[in-house]
N, C-alpha and C positions, 0 to 999 in steps of 0.2 A: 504494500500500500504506500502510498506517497500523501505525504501529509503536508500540506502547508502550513508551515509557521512565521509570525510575525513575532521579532523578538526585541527587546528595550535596548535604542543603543548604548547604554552607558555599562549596563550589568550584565545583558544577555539573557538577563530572563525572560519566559515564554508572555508573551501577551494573550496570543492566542494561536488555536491550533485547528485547523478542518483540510476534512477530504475535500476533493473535489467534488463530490455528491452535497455536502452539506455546503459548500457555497453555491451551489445552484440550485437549492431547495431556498435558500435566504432570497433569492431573487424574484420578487414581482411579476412576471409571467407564470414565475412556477406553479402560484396559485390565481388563476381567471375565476372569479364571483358570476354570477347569473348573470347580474350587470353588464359584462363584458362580453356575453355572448353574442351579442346584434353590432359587437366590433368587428370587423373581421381582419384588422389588426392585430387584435387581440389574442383571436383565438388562434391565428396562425404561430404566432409567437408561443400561446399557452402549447401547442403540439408541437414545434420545435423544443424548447423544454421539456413535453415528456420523451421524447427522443433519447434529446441526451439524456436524462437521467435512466431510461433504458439501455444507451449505451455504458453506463456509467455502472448498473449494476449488474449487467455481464459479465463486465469485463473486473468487477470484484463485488457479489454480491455481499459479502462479511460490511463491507461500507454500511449498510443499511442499519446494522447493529451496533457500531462503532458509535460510543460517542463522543463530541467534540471535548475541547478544553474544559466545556462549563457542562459536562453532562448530560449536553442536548445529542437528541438522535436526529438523524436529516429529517422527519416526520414531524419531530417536535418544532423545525424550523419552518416546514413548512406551514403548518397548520399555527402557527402564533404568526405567521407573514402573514397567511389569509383573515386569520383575524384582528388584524392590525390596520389592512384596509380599508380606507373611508366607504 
């Protein structure tokens, strides 16, 4: 797995840590509301996103289990993005 980490320049310690699954469950397309379904901007994007996160859990489905720095599962990112939106 490959994990991205963002680290503090002065100490090195970890800020934060995610796969590439969990940053693209963080992202605004990943979850499209009702609302956005008569976008078709939207929705095209919303299916590009599950793409890649199909690509994404192929190619390591343990990602999906995995949780970030702070204990979050990519699900739990997603579903507190979707609920985050206006």
């Amino acid at each position: 797995a490959t994990w991205i980490v963002s680290r503090h320049s002065s100490d090195g310690r970890i800020l934060w840590r995610h796969l590439p699954l969990h940053l693209v469950c963080m992202q605004r397309e990943a979850s499209v509301s009702v609302e956005d379904l008569g976008d078709s901007n939207a929705v095209l994007a919303a299916r590009q996103m599950e793409h890649l996160v199909d690509i994404l859990l192929d190619s390591y489905p343990e990602g999906a289990s995995s949780p970030d720095d702070q204990g979050m599962l990519p699900l739990h990112l997603l579903l507190s993005k979707a609920e985050n939106e206006p």
